[in-house]
DRENPA-322532 format. One record per residue (C-alpha): residue number from 1; x, y, z. Coordinates in steps of 0.1 Angstrom, whole numbers. Last residue first. Layout:
<nodes>
(node NUM; (X; Y; Z)),
...
</nodes>
This chain:
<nodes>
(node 378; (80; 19; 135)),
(node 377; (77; 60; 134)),
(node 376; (119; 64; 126)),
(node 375; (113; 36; 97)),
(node 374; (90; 65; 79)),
(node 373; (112; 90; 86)),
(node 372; (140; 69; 70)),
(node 371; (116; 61; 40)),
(node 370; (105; 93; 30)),
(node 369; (139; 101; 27)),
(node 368; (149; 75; 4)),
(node 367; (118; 84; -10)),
(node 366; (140; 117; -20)),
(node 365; (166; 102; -33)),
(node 364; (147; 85; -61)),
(node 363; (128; 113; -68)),
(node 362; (161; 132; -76)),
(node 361; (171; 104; -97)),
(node 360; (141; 104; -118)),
(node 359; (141; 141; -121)),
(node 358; (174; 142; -137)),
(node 357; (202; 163; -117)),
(node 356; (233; 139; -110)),
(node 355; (238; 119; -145)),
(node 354; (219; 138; -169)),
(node 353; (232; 170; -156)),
(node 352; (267; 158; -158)),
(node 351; (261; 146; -196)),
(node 350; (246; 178; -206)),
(node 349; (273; 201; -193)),
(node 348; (302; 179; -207)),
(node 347; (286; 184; -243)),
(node 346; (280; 220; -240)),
(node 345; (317; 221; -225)),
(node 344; (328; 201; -259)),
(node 343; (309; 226; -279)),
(node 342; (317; 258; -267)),
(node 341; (354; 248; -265)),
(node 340; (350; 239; -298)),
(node 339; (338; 275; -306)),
(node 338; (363; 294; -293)),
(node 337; (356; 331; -294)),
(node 336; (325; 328; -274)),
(node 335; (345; 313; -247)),
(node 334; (375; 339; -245)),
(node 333; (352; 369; -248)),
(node 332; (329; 352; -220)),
(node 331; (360; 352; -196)),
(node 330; (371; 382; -203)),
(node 329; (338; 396; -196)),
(node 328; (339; 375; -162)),
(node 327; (371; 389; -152)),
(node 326; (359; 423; -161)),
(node 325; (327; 420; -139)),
(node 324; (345; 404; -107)),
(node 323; (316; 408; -83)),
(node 322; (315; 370; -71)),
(node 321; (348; 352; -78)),
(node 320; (344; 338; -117)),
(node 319; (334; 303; -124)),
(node 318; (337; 286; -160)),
(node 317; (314; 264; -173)),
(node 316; (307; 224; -181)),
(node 315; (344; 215; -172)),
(node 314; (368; 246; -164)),
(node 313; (344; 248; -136)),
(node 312; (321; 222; -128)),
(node 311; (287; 241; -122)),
(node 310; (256; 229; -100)),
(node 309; (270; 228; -65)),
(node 308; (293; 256; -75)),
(node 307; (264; 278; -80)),
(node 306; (249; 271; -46)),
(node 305; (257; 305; -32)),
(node 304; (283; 326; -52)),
(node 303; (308; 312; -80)),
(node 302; (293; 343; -102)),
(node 301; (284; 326; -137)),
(node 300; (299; 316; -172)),
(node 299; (277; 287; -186)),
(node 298; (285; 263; -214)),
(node 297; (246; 254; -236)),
(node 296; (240; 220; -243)),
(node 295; (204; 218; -237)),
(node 294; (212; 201; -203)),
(node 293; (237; 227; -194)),
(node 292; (213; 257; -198)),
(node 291; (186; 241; -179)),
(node 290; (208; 232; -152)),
(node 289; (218; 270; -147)),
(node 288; (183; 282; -154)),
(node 287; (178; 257; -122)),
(node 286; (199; 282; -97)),
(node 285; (210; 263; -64)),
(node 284; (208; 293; -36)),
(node 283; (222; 318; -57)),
(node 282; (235; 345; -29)),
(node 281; (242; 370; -61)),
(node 280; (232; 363; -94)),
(node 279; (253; 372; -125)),
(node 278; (249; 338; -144)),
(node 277; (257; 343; -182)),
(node 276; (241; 316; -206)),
(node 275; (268; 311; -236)),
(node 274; (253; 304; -271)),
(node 273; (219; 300; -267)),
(node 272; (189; 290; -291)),
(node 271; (188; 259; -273)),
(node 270; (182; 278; -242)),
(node 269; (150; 296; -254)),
(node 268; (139; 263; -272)),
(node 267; (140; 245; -238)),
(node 266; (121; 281; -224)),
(node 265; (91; 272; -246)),
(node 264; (69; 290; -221)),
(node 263; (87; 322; -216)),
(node 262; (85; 350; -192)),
(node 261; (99; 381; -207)),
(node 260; (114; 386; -237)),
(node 259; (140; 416; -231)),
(node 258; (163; 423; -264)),
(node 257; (197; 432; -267)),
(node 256; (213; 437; -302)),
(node 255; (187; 465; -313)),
(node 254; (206; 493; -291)),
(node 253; (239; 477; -267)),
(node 252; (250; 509; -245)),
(node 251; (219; 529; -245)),
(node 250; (193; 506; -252)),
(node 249; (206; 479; -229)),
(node 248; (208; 507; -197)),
(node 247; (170; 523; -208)),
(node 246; (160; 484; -203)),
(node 245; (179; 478; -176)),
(node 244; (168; 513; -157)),
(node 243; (126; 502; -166)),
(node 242; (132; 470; -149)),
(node 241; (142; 480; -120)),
(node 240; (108; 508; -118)),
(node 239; (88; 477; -123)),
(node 238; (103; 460; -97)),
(node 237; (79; 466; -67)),
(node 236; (47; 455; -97)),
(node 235; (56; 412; -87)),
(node 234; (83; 386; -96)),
(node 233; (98; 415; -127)),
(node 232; (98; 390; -156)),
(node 231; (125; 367; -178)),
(node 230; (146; 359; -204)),
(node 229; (177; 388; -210)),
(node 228; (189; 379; -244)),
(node 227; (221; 395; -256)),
(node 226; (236; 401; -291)),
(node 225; (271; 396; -304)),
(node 224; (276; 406; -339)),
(node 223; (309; 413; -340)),
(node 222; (327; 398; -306)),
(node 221; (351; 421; -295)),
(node 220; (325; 452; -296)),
(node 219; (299; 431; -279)),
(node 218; (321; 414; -247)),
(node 217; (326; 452; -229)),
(node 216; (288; 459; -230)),
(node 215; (276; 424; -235)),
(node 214; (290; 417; -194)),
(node 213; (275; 451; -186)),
(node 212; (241; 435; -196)),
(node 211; (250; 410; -174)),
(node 210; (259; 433; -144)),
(node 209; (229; 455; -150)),
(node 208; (208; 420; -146)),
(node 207; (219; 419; -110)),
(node 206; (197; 384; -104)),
(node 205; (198; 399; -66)),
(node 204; (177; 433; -79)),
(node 203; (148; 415; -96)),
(node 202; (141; 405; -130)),
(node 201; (138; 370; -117)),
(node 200; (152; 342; -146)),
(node 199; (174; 339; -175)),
(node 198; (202; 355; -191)),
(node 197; (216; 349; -223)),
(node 196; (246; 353; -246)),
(node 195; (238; 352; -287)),
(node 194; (269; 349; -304)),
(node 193; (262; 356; -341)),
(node 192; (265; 333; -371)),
(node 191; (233; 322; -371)),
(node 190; (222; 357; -376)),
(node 189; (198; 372; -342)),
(node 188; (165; 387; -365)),
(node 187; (143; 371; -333)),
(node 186; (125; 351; -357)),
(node 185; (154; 337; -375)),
(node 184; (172; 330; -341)),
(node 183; (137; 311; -327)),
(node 182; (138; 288; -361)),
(node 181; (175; 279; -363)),
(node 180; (177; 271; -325)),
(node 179; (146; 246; -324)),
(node 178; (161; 231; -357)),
(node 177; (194; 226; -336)),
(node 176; (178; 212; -302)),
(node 175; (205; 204; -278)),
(node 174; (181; 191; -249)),
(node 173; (159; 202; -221)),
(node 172; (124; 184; -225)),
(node 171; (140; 146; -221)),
(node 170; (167; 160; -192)),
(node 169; (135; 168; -173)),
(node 168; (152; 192; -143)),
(node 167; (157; 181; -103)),
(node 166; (168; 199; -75)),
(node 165; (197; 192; -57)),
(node 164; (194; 165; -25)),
(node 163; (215; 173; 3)),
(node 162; (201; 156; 35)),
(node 161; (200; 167; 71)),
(node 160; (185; 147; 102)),
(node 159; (220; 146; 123)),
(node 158; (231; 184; 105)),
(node 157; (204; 199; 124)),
(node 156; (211; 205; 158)),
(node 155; (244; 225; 139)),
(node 154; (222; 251; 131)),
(node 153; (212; 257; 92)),
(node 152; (234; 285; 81)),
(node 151; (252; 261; 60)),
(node 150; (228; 240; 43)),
(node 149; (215; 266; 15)),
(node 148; (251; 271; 4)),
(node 147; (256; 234; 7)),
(node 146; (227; 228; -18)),
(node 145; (188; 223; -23)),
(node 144; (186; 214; 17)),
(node 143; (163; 185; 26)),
(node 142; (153; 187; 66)),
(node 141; (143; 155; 80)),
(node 140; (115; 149; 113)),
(node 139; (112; 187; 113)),
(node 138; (95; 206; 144)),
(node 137; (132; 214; 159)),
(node 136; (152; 223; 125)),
(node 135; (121; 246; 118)),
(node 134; (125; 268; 154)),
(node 133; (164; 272; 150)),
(node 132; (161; 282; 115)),
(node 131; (131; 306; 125)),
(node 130; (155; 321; 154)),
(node 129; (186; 321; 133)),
(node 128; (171; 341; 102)),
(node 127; (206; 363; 95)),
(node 126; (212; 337; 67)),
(node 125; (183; 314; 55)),
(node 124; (202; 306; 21)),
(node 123; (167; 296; 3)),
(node 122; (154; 265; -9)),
(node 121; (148; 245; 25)),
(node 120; (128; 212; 19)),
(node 119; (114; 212; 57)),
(node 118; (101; 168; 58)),
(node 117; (75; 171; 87)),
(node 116; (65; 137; 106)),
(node 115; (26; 137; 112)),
(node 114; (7; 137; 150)),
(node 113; (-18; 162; 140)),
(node 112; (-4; 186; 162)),
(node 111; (30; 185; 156)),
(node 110; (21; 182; 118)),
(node 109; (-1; 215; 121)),
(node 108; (24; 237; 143)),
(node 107; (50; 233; 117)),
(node 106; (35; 232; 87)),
(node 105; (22; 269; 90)),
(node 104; (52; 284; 94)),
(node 103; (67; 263; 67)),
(node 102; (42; 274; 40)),
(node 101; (57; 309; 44)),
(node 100; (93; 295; 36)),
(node 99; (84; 270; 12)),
(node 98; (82; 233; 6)),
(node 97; (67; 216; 34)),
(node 96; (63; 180; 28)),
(node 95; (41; 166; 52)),
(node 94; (40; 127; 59)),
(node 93; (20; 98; 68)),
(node 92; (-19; 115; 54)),
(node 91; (-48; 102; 65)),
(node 90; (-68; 124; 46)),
(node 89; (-90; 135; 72)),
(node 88; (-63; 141; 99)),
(node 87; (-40; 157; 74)),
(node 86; (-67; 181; 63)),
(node 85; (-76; 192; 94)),
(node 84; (-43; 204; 103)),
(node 83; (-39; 225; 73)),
(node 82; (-65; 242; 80)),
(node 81; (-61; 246; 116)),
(node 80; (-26; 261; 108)),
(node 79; (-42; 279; 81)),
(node 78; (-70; 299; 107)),
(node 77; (-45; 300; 132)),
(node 76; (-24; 322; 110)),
(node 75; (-48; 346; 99)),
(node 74; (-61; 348; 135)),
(node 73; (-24; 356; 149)),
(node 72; (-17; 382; 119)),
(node 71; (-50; 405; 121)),
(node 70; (-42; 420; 154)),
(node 69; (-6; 422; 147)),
(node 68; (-14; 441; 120)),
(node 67; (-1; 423; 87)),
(node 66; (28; 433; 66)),
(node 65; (44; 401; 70)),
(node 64; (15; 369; 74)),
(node 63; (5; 365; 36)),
(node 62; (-25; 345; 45)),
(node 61; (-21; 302; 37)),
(node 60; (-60; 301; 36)),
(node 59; (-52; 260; 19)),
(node 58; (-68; 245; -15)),
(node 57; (-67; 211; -19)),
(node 56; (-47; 193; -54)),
(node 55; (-48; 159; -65)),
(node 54; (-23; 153; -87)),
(node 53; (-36; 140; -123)),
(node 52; (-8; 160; -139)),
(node 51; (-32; 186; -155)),
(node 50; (-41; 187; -118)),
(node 49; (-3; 198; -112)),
(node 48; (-3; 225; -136)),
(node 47; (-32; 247; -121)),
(node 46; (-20; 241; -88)),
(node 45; (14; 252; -95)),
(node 44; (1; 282; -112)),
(node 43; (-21; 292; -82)),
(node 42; (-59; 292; -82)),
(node 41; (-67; 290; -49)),
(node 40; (-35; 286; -24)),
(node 39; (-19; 250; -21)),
(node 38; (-24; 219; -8)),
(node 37; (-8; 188; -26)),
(node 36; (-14; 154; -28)),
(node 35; (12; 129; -35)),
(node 34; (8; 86; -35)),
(node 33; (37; 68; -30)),
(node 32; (50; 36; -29)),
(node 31; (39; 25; -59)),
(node 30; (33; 57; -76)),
(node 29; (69; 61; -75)),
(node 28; (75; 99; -74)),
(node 27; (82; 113; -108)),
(node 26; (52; 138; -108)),
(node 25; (52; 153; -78)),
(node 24; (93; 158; -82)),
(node 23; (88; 177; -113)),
(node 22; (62; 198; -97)),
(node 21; (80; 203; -65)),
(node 20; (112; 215; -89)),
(node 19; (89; 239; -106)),
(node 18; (78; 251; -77)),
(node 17; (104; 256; -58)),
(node 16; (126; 274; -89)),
(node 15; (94; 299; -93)),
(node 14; (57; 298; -103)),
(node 13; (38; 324; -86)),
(node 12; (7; 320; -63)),
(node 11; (31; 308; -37)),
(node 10; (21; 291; -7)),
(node 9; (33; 255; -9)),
(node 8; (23; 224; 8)),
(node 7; (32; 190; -4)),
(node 6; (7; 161; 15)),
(node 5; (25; 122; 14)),
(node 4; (3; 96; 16)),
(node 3; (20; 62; 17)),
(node 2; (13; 36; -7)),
(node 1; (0; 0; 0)),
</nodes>
């Protein structure tokens, strides 16, 4: 008989954690174990995982910061009770918790339902000692994304902590050459330019001006280099953000940068790729990093956060100490001039991905986990 495992998640966005919960949803061995998830109304990842045949439950997970602190307890209660009812009545043996906000409701509703909690920590929880402290107690196993994202955790924690990366489909990312013709010819790029790329938030920690700096120095070297930047603002605070990149690209790079916003055929995006440049700070894992690799794209990024977890450098990218704009432009000249080196670290990139990050064996490890907490209740 299969266990009964509940994912929650609060956000009404879909970001690295939820595309990595969705992937791992759907690759879990039916066998052995059945997911549900609870989520707010009408989020992306709900959407997406009932086209999957997940069951999905809607959870009042409030937005808690911000709140009067009259408002804030009731809010709080109201999801914790929630969330607590719904692992009596389904019978649920475990409760995944997958994000921050989710967490503080978790918490309080496994202990008092009597479920073990697995905390799958995706962020680098540094200066957050009090909330670390509190999760590490009320978790049965704590999964960390990366070592960057394991190292503030308290040392309590280490004796129920795993390391499992996130996962990517290796089948959906892939070298894709007609893929690449078709989105260059309709984005006027020539095959014979160097298109670079960067992918993901438009928010201040990506530090997009750092990129586009990057094609500043890299675009007069390399004739006709253009840039990509793939992505969107994560909510209407970083509109005014977005508005300096764009009048930056415009005055230093013109028609050779362009900003195309959230994508759905992002495998194609990163096929069409020559080079994707990583200028994130505090990276807690980075799956546009993976995504890049697996469609046989090199990457030149920021060693920062969880990016060496995910990047072999000299092997499927080069690393560059965090900051270090003109090493990193030098770097990227020296790439995109070299095209076998492209080619071979493209190939290198795909076949590490395949072996550590596919979604298989990322649900593999992670009923591993399911089944030491599981043991620990016999």
């Amino acid at each position: 008989m299969s266990r009964r495992v509940l994912f929650v998640d609060h956000a009404d966005w879909m970001g690295g954690a939820e595309q990595n919960l969705l992937l791992l949803m759907a690759h879990l061995d039916r066998r052995r174990f059945e997911p549900v998830l609870a989520a707010a109304p009408a989020s992306p990842l709900a959407r997406a995982a009932r086209e999957l045949g997940i069951e999905v439950q809607e959870v009042p997970l409030a937005r808690l910061r911000g709140r009067r602190s009259l408002d804030l307890l009731p809010a709080w209660w109201k999801g914790v009770t929630a969330l607590r009812h719904l692992l009596r009545q389904g019978r649920f043996d475990i409760l995944h918790s997958n994000t921050q906000r989710a967490s503080l409701y978790a918490a309080p509703a496994a202990r008092l339902a009597g479920v073990p909690l697995v905390w799958h920590v995706h962020d680098i929880h540094v200066g957050e000692p009090l909330y670390c402290r509190l999760m590490s107690r009320c978790s049965t196993a704590i999964v960390a994304i990366s070592s960057a994202v394991a190292a503030p955790l308290p040392a309590g924690a280490q004796r129920k902590l795993f390391l499992i990366p996130n996962g990517i489909d290796v089948d959906r990312f892939r070298p894709d050459a007609p893929a690449r013709r078709r989105l260059r010819a309709a984005m006027n790029v020539p095959e014979e330019a160097l298109l670079l790329g960067n992918a993901g938030w438009i928010a201040p920690w990506k530090q997009v001006e750092l990129f586009l700096e990057v094609a500043r120095r890299v675009a007069p070297a390399l004739p006709p280099a253009h840039c990509w930047v793939i992505g969107d603002i994560p909510d209407a605070r970083y509109a005014g953000y977005l508005a300096g990149l764009q009048k930056q690209a415009r005055r230093h790079l013109g028609d050779r940068c362009r900003f195309l916003g959230a994508r759905e055929d992002m495998p194609a995006v990163m096929a069409a790729l020559d080079i994707l440049v990583h200028t994130a700070r505090a990276e807690p894992f980075g799956r546009v990093l993976m995504e890049a690799m697996a469609a046989g794209v090199p990457v030149v990024a920021f060693a920062d956060g969880g990016v060496p977890d995910v990047v072999r450098d000299g092997e499927t990218g080069i690393l560059i100490p965090p900051g270090d704009v003109e090493r990193m432009a030098r770097a990227v000249r020296e790439l995109g001039a070299d095209a076998e080196r492209r080619r071979r670290m493209g190939q290198a990139g795909r076949a590490h991905v395949a072996s550590h990050f596919s979604a298989e064996a990322v649900a593999r490890q992670m009923e591993q986990v399911y089944e030491r907490v599981l043991a620990g209740r016999r």
